[in-house]
N, C-alpha and C positions, 0 to 999 in steps of 0.2 A: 639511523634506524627508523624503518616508517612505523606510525603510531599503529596500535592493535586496534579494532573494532573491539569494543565491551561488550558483552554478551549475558544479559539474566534472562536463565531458559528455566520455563514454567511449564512443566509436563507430570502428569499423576503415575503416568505408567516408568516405572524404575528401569526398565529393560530400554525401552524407548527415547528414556531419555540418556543414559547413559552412551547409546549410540550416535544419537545426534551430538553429545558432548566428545565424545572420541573424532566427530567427522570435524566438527569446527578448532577444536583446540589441534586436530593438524594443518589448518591451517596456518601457514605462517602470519596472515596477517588479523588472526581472530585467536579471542581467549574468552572460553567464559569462566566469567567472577563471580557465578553464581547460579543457585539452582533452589526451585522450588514444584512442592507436589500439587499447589492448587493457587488460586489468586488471593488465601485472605491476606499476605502479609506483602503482596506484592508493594504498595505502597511505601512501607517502610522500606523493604528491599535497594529500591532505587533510589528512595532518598538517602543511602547507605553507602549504594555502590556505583551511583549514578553512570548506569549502563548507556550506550548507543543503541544499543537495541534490545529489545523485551522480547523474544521468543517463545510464540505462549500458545498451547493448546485452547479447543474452545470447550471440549465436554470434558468438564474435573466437576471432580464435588466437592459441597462446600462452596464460594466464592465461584464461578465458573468463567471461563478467558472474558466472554462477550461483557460481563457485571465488572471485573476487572480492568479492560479497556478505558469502560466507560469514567467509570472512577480516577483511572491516571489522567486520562485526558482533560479533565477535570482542574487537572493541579497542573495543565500549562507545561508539563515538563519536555523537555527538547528530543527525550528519545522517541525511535519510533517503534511501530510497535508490527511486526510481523506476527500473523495465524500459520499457524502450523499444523492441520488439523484433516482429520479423517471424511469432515465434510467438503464436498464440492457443487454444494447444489444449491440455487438459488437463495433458499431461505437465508441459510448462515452467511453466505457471502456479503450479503447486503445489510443483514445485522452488524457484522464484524465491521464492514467501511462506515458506517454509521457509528459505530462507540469509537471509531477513531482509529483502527488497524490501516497503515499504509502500505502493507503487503498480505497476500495471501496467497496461501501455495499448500497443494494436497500430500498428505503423507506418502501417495503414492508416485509423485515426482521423483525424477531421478534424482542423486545428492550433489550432483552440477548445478540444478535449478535453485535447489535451495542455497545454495552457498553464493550463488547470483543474486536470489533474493534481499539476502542476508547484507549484503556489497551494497545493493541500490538502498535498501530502507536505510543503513546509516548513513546516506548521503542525499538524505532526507525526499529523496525521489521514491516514486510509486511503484512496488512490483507483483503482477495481479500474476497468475498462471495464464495459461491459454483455455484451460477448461470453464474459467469464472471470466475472463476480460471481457467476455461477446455480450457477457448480461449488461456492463454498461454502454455499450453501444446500441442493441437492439431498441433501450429503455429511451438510448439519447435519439435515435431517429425515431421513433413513436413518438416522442414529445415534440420534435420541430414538425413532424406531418403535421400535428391537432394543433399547436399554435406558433407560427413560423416564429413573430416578434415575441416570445415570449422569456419574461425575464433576461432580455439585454442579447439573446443571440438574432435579435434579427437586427442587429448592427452589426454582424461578421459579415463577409464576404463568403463565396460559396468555397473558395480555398481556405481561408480561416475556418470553416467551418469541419473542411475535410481535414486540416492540420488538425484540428481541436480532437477531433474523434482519435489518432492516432497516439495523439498525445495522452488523453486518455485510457488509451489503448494500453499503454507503456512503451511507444514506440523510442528510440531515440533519436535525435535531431539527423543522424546522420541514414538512421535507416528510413527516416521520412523522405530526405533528400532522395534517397535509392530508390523506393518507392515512387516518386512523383516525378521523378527522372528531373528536378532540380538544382539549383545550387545549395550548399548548407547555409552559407548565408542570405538567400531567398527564404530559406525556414526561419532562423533567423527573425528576420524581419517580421516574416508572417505571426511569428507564434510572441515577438513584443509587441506587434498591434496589438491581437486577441485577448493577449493577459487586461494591457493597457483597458482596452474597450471593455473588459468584464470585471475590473479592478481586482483581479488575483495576481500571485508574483511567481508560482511554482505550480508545479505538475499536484502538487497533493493538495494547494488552496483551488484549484481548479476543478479537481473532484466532487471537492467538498463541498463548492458553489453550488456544482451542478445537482448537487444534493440537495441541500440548501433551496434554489430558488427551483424543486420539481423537476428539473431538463433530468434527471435520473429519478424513476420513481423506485419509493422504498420498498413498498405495500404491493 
């Protein structure tokens, strides 16, 4: 029997979330163990029910998703943490991957996207929507224009470089390959060099980096 995704979903609106609790618990391969109206007790929550993933709106009162985030991420804990939320605009997006959210995806996505979402963040991969992805590319090519070598990307290559964007992107190793009319194992290799060369090991410490050393601005 394959193991269930754990699921603690944090939404304030009763109607809304009792929907997204119907859409995942039919899932065969997802259950949620739990549900709350706002962030202040998320903490406890997890240390409770130690979810795979945190499914958490960002505007609640009281405690709200983005103050929450920040707080979990705080404590190290392994789950990850998908935004589920009515915003898609630049502001919140960049707040949210910043307190530590490895997915975000807009209420108004269809419930294929989210339940994809929901699939990649417990397998600790990154899953942006297509409305918010382009902000971290536009931000990553604006920063290699003003300083090529900056913070460690002017040791890519210009295909590490276009791998790295993709990958950022949320692309997958095999829709890169499609994409670049490649081998998968030419991604592969490309995309162990670039971790190598930039010292991250996954698609979400790669983010972070670029967070991290500016190659994505926040501001």
């Amino acid at each position: 029997m394959t193991k269930k995704i754990k699921i603690l979903l944090v939404e304030d609106h009763a109607v809304v979330r009792a929907g997204v609790r119907l859409l995942l618990n039919a899932q065969p391969d997802m259950e949620v163990v739990g549900e709350l109206d706002n962030g202040r007790d998320l903490l406890k929550w997890v240390e409770q029910l130690r979810p795979d993933v945190v499914v958490m709106d960002i505007s609640m009162p009281g405690v709200n998703g983005l103050e929450a985030a920040r707080q979990l991420s705080l404590t190290h804990q392994k789950q990850g943490i998908l935004m589920l939320t009515m915003h898609d605009n630049e502001e919140y997006f960049f707040q949210a991957i910043k307190a530590g959210a490895s997915g975000y995806i807009p209420k108004s996505a269809p419930e294929s996207e989210l339940l994809a979402a929901v699939r990649s963040v417990a397998m600790s991969k990154v899953y942006l929507h297509s409305s918010v992805a382009h902000l971290l590319v536009n931000d990553y090519l604006e920063k290699v224009k003003s300083d090529d070598d900056h913070s460690g990307i002017g040791k890519l290559t210009d295909r590490e470089r276009e791998i790295m964007l993709l990958i950022i992107k949320g692309s997958t190793n095999r829709e890169i390959a499609e994409r670049l009319t490649i081998s998968i194992h030419t991604v592969n290799n490309h995309r162990a060099n670039l971790m190598e060369k930039l010292g991250v090991h996954n698609q979400v410490e790669l983010i972070k980096y670029a967070i991290k050393k500016g190659i994505i601005q926040l501001d």
